[in-house]
TORMARGU-239386 format. One record per atom (N, C-alpha, C): residue in one letter; z, y, x. Coordinates in nm, 3 decimals. Each point is the difference from the previous one (the first is absolute). Last residue first. Example, Ala and Ser with C-alpha at 12.3 -4.5 7.8 and 13.67 -1.06 7.14 Angstrom:
2
<S,<0.708,-0.225,1.285>>
<S,<0.006,0.119,0.082>>
<S,<0.073,0.109,-0.077>>
<A,<-0.007,-0.572,0.029>>
<A,<0.000,0.119,-0.089>>
<A,<0.000,0.120,0.090>>
***
This chain:
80
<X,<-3.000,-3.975,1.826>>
<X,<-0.094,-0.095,-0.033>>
<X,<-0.145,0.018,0.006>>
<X,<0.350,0.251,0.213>>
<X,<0.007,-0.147,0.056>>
<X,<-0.107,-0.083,-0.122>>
<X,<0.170,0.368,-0.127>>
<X,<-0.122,0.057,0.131>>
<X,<-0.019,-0.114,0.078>>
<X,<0.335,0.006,-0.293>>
<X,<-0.166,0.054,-0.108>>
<X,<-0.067,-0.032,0.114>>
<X,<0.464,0.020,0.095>>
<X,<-0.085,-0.150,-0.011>>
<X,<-0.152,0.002,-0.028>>
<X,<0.363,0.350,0.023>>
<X,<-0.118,-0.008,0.098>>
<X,<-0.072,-0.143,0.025>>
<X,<0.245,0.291,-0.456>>
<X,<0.004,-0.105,0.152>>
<X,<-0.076,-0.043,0.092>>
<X,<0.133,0.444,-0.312>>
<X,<-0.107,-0.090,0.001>>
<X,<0.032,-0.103,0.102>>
<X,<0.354,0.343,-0.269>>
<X,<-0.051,-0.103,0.108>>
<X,<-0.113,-0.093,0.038>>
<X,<0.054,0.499,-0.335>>
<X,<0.045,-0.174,-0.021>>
<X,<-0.026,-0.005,0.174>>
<X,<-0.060,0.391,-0.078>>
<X,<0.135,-0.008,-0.020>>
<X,<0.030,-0.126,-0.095>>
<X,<-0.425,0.243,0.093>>
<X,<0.064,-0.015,0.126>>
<X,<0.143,-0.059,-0.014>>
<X,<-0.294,0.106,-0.397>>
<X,<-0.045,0.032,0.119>>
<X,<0.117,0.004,0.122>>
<X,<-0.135,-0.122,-0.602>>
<X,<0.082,0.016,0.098>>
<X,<-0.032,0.003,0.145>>
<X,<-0.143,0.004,-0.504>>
<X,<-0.055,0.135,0.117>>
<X,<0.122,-0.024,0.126>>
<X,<-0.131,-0.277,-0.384>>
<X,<0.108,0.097,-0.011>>
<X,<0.022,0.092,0.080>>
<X,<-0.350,-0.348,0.010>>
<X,<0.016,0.049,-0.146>>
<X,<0.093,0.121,-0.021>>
<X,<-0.035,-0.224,0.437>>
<X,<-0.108,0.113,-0.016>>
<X,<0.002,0.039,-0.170>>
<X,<0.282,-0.354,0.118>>
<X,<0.032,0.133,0.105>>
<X,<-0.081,0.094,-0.040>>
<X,<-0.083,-0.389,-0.179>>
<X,<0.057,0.059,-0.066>>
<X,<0.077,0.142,0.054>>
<X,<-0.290,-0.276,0.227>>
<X,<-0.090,0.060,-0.115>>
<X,<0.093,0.094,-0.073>>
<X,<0.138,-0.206,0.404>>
<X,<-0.106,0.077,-0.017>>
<X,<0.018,0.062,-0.098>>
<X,<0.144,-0.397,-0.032>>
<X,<0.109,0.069,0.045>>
<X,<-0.056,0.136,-0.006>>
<X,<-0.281,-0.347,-0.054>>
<X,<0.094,0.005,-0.120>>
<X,<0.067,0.137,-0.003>>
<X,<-0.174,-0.177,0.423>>
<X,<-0.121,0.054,-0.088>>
<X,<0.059,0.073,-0.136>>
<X,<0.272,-0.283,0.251>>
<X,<-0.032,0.134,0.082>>
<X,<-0.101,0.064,-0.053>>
<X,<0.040,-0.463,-0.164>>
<X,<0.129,0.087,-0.074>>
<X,<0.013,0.166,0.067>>
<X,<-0.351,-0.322,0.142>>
<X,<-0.031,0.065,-0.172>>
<X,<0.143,0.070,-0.054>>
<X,<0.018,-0.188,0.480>>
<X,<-0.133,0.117,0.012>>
<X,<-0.001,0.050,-0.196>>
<X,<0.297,-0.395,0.096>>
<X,<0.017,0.109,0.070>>
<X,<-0.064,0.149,-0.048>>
<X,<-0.200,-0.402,-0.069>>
<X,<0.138,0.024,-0.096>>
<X,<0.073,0.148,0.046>>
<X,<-0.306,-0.219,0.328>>
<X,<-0.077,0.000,-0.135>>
<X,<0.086,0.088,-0.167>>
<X,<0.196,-0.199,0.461>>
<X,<-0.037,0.143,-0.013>>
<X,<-0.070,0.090,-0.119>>
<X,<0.354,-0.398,0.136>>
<X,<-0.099,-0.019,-0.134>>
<X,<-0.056,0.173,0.054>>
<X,<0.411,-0.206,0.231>>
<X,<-0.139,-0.041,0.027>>
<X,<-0.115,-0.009,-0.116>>
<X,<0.486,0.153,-0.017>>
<X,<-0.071,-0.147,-0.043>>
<X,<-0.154,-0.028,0.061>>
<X,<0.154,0.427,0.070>>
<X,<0.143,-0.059,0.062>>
<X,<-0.054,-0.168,-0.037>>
<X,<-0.244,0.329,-0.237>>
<X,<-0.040,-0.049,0.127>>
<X,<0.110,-0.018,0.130>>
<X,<0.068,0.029,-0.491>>
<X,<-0.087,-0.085,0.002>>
<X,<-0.061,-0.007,0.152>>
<X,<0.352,0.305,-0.136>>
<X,<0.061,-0.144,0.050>>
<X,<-0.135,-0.094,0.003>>
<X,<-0.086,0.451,-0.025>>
<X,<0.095,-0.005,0.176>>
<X,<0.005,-0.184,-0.065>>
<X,<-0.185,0.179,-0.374>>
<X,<-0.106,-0.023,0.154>>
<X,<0.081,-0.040,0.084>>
<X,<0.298,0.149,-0.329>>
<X,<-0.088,-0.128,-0.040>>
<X,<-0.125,-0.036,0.063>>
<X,<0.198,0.432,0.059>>
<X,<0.101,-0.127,0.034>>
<X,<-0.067,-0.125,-0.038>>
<X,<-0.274,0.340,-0.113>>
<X,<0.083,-0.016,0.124>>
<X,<0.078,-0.093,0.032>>
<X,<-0.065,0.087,-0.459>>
<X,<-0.077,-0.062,0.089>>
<X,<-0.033,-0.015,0.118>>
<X,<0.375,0.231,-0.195>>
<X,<0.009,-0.133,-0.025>>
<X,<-0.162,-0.085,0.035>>
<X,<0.019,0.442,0.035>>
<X,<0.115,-0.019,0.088>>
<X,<0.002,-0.146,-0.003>>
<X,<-0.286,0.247,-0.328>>
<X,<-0.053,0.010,0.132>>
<X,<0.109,-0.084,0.102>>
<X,<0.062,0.096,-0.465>>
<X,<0.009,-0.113,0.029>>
<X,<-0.056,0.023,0.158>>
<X,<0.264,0.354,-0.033>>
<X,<-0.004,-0.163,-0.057>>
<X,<-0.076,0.032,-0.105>>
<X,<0.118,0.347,0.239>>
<X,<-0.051,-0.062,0.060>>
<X,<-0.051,-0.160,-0.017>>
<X,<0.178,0.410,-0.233>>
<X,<-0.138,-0.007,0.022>>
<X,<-0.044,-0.082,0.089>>
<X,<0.455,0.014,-0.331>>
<X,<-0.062,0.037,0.155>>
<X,<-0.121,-0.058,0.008>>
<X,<0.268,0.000,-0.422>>
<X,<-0.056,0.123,0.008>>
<X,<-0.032,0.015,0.160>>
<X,<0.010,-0.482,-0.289>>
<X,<0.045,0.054,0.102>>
<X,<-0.036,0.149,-0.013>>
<X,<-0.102,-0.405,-0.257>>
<X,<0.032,0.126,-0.043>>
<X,<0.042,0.056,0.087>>
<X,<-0.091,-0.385,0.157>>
<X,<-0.096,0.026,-0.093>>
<X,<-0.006,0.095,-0.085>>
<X,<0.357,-0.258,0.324>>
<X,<-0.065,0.187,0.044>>
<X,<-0.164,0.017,-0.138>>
<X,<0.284,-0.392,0.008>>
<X,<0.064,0.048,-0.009>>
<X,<-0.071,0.141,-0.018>>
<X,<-0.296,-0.359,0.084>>
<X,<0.055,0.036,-0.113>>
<X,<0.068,0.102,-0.069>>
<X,<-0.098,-0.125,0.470>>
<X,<-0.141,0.081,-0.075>>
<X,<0.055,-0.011,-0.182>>
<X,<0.314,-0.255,0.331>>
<X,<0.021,0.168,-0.029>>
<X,<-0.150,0.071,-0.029>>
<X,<0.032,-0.483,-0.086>>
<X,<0.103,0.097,-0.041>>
<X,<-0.007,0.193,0.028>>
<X,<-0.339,-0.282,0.222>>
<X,<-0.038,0.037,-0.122>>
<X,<0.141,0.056,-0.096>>
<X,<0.095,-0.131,0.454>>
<X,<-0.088,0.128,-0.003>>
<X,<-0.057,-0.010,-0.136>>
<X,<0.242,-0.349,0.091>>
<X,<0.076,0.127,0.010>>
<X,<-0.088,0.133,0.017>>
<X,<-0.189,-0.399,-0.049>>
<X,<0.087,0.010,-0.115>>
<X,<0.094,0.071,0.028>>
<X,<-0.249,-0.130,0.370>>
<X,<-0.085,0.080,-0.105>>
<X,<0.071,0.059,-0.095>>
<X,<0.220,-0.257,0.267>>
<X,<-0.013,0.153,0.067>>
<X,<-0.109,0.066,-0.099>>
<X,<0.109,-0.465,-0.030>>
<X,<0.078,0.071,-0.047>>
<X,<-0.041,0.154,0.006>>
<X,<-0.292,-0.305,0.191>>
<X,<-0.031,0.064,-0.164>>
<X,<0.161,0.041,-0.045>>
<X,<-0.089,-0.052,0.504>>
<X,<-0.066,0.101,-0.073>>
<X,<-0.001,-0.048,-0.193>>
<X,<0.474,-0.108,0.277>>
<X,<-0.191,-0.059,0.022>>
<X,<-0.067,0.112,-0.116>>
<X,<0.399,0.286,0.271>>
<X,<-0.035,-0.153,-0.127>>
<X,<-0.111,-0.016,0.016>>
<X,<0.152,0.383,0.238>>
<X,<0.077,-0.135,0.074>>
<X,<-0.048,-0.095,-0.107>>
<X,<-0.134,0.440,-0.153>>
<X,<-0.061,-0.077,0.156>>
<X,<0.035,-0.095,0.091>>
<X,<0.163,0.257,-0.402>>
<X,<-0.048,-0.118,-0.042>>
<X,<-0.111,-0.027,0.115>>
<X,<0.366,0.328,0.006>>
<X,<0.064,-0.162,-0.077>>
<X,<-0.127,-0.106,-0.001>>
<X,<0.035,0.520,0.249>>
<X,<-0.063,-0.063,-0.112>>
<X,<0.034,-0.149,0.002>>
***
């Protein structure tokens, strides 16, 4: 992933691009995926707070679409 070497607001703007791109997406895993990722970089920034609402985010939409075991939860969660 390209956008874990950039300062976090580029890296944002690569993760809202691709929440764009995939916005018609036919995979069930997005948007769930892109908020994920968007926790991993907010608590790479030391922002857990940020973190914790995009893993929440992530969740939700996981659970909207019935997805179960086959995203990457990061084990950061558990660190916060």
């Amino acid at each position: 992933m390209q956008h874990f070497d950039k300062p976090l607001p580029v890296a944002l703007q690569y993760l809202d691009s691709l929440q764009t791109i995939t916005k018609n997406s036919k995979e069930d895993y997005y948007p769930a995926r892109i908020y994920l990722l968007r926790g991993n970089l907010y608590f790479r920034s030391d922002n857990p707070q940020a973190a914790l609402n995009n893993y929440i985010l992530g969740l939700k939409y996981a659970k909207e679409k019935k997805i179960k075991g086959r995203l990457p939860w990061p084990t950061s969660v558990s660190l916060i």
